[in-house]
N, C-alpha and C positions, 0 to 999 in steps of 0.2 A: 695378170702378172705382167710386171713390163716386159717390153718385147724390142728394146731401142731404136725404136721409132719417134724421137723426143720430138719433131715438129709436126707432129698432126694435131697435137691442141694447137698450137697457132692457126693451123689452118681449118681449125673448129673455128675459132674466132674471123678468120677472114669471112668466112663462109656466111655465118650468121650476120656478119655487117654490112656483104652485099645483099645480103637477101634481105633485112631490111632496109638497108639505103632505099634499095629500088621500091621497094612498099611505103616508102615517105615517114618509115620508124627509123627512133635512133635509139641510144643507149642511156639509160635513165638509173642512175646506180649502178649496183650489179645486175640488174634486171633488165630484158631487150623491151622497150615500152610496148604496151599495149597485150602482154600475153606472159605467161610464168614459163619457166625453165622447162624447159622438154626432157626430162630424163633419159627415155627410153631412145631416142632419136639421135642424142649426145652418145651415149655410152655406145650403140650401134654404131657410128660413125667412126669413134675410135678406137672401139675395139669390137669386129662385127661379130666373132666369132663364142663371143659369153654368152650366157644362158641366162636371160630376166623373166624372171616368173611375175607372176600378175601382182602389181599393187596389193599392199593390207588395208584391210577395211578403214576406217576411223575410230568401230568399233573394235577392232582389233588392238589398234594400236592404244586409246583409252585406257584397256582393259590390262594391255601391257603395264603400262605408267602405272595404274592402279596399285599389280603388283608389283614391282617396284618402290612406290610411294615417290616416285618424283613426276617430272614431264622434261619429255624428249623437247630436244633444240627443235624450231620451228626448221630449218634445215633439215633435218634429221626425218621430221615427219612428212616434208615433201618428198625425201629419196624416197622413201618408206614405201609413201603412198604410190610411187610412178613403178615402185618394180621389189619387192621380197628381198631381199639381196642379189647378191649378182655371183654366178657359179663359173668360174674359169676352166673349163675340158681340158683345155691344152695342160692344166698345174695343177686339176682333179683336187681343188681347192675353192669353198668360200671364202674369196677375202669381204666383201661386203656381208655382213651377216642377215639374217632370216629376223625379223621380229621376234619368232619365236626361240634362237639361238641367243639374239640380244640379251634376251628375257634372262634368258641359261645362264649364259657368260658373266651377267652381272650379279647372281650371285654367290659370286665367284670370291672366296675369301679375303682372294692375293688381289680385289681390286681395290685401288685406292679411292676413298669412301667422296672426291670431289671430281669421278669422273665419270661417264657414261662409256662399257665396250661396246664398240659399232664393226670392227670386225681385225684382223690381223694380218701379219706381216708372212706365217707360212714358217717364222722363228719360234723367237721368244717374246716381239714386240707387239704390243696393241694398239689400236686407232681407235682413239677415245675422244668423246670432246664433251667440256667444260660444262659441270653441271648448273655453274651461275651463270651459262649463255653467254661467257663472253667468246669471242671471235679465237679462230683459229682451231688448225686440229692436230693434235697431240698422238707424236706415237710414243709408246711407255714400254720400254726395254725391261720385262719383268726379271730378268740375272739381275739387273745389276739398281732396279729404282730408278734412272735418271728418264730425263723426260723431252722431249724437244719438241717447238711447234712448229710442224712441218709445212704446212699451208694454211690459209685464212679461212679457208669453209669443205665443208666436206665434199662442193660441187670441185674443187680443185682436187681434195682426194683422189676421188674416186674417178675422174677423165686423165687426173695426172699419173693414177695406177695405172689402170686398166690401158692407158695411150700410153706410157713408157717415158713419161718423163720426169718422171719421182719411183726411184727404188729403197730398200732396205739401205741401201749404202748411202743414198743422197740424203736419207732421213739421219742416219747415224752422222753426217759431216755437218749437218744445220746446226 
């Protein structure tokens, strides 16, 4: 849950640039070269005090998709695979969801049939994203249907949640 603390992801990013500056890496997309996203490292950092359960299998997550009948955002199955969802003590709430929860949630009547739930707001809202993989992640205000894309990948989500510098309200003003 945010905690308004809004510049500790900037200084995720500082952090991660000196430490490769000084390694002779730099930034190659959204990727730091030579090495994928650290999940569990990220999300500790800005917010130490969540609870990350161990990655799902690949088998797991497969088997997910299966039933379902689609495939998760390549996004989506790195969060996946580096930590189960992510548990907040302090708001005695999953906002990142469990695979097994994803599974649940989606088949979910009220969901709209072009989006994947990955976890919610603690409201009415859900944190979905785009079943045709395009870019951005969507929170869907189930009162009222309307939709907003709040950030471009679910790595901004979930550092921008759990760090404090995207709430319910800043989603509801985008």
């Amino acid at each position: 849950m945010p905690r308004g603390d809004g510049p500790r992801l900037r200084v995720v990013a500082d952090v991660l640039r000196e430490r490769d500056s000084a390694a002779g890496r730099g930034l190659m997309g959204s990727e730091w070269a030579g090495e994928a996203f650290d999940w569990r490292t990220e999300l500790e950092f800005v917010a130490p005090d969540v609870t990350l359960p161990p990655g799902a299998s690949a088998q797991a997550i497969a088997s997910a998709e299966g039933s379902l009948g689609l495939t998760f955002p390549k996004q989506q199955v790195e969060f996946l695979r580096a930590t189960d969802g992510v548990y907040d003590a302090e708001s005695y709430r999953w906002f990142a969801w469990s695979l097994e929860r994803i599974v649940d949630e989606n088949f979910e009547p009220e969901r709209p049939s072009d989006l994947l739930l990955i976890g919610d707001d603690a409201a009415s809202g859900w944190f979905c994203l785009r079943l045709d993989h395009r870019e951005g992640v969507i929170h869907y205000e189930r009162t009222t249907g309307e939709r907003r894309t709040i950030v471009p990948d679910v790595r901004g989500l979930w550092l921008g949640w759990f760090g404090g510098t995207i709430s319910v309200q800043t989603a509801q003003r985008r």
